[in-house]
N, C-alpha and C positions, 0 to 999 in steps of 0.2 A: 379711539380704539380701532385696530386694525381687524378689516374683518376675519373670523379663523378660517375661512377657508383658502385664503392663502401664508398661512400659518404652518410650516414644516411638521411632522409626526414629533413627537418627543424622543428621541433618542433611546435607546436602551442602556441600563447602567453600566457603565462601563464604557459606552463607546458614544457620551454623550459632551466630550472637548470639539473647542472648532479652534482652528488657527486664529490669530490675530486678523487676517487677513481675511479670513473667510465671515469674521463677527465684522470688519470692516465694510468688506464688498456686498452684505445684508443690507447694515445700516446704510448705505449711501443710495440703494437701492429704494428702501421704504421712505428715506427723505426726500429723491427724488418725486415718491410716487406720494407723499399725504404732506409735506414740507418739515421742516425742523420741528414747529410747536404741534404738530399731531402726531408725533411720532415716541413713544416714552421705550426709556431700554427694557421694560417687561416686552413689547412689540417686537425689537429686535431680537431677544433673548427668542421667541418663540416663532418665530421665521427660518431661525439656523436649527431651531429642535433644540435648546440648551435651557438651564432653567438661570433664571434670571441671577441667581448668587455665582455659577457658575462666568454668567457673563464680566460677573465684578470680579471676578479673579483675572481678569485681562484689561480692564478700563474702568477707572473709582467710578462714573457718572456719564452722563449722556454728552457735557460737554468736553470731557477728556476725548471720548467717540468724535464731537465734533471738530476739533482741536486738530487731531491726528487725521480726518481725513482733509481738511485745509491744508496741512503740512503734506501729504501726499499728492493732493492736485498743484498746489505751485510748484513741488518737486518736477512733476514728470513734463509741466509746462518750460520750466528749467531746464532739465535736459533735452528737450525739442530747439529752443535757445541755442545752445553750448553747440549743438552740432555744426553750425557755420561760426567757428574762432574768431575770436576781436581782431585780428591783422586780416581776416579778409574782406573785411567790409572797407570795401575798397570806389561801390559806385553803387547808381542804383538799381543794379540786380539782386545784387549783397541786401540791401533794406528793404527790399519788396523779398526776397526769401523770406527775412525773418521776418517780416510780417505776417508772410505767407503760414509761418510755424506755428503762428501765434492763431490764425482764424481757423488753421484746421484739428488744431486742439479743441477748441472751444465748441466746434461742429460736429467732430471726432469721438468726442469726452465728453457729453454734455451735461450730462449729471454730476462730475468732478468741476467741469467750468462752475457750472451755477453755487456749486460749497464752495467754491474759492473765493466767487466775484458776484453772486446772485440771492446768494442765505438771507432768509428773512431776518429781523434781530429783531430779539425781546424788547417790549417798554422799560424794561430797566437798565439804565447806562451802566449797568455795570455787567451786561453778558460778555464783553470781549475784554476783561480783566485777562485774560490769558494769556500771556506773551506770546502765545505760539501762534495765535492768529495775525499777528499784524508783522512778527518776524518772517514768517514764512514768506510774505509776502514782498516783503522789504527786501529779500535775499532774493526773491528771483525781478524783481524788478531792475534790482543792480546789477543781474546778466546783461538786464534789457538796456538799459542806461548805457553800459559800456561798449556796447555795439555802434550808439549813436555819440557818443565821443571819441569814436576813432574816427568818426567822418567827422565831426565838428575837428579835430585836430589834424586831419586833412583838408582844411580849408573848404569841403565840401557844402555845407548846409550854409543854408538863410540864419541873419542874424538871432542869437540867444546861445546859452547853455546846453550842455546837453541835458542835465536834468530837466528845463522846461521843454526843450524838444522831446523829449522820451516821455514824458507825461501828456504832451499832448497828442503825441502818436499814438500812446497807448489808450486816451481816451477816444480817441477816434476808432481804432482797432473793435475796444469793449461795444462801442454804439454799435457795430455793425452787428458782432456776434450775437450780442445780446438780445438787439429786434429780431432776428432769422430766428433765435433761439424761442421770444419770448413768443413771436406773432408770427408763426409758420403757415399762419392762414391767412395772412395778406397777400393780395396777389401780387408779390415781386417777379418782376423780370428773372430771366435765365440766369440762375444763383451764381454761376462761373463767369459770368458776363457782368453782373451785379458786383461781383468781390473784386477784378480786374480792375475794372472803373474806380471803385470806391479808392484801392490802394492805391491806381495812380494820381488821386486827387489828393489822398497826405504824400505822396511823397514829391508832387508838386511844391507841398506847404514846408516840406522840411530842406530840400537841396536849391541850392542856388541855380537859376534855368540857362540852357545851354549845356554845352561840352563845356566839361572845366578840367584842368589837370591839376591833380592831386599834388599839394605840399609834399616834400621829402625831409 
């Protein structure tokens, strides 16, 4: 139970609707701060000041709430992606960009990072029946993917696929984020000094070493 004192007024009749967005930007906020399983939609529902039926007139369930805000953070991760186009990954400044998109999302965002890629799950295998968690995901990966098949199809990178490159990139990517995220109290070195390093060490692992010129 979330304690009432940060609990919103209850709204006056009449002026007691929240946008989607604004029942979103609560709940992502109280999961951040107590996690998914301490968090029930009467909590959310009384954080924005609405009464809990109200909040089911915009979301059946707390996993629909959960659902939507997954589709939300791989979205805006996506379009951080998309901003440097598949034709210009061209070498390794191109790949260490989008790298770059990718950790300062997740440093940037960190309450949307951790719903996308850090949510606790229920004991019962059957919480992510949803389609929309593992599509969301799947659709901004294959921005990611297509980044690193245009250097695999420029003759650029070390032997493999691009899908096993872009999965290992992106697990290497996730390790980073996620220790800063999860263990801010370790003493790491100078975090710009720390994330410099770390990307030039995957992207050692993915390009072939040397000046090489690109396939036409």
């Amino acid at each position: 139970m979330i304690p009432t004192e940060v609990r919103s007024t209850r709204k006056p009749r009449g002026r007691g609707f929240e946008t989607r967005d604004e029942i979103l930007d609560a709940a992502l906020r109280l999961f951040s701060e107590h996690g998914v399983m301490g968090v029930s939609t009467r909590d959310i529902a009384g954080r924005v000041g609405i009464s809990q039926p109200a909040l089911y007139a915009h979301f059946r369930n707390r996993d629909d709430l959960l659902a939507e805000l997954c589709e939300r953070a791989f979205y805006e991760l996506e379009q951080r992606l998309n901003t440097l186009p598949e034709d210009a990954m061209t070498d390794r400044t191109a790949l260490l960009r989008v790298c770059r998109f990718y950790i300062d999302f997740g440093l940037e965002r960190p309450d949307a990072y951790r719903m996308a890629f850090m949510r606790e799950k229920r004991k019962s295998p059957d919480e992510d029946l949803d389609p929309r968690f593992l599509a969301a995901g799947l659709t901004t990966f294959e921005a990611f993917q297509k980044r690193l098949a245009r250097l695999v199809s420029l003759g650029l990178t070390r032997p493999g696929d691009a899908r096993l490159l872009a999965q290992s990139l992106w697990a290497g990517l996730h390790g980073l984020v996620s220790l800063l995220l999860a263990r801010g109290e370790f003493p790491w070195v100078e975090r710009e000094t720390l994330i410099a390093r770390h990307l030039d060490l995957l992207a050692d692992g993915v390009l072939l070493p040397g000046p090489v010129t690109p396939r036409r």
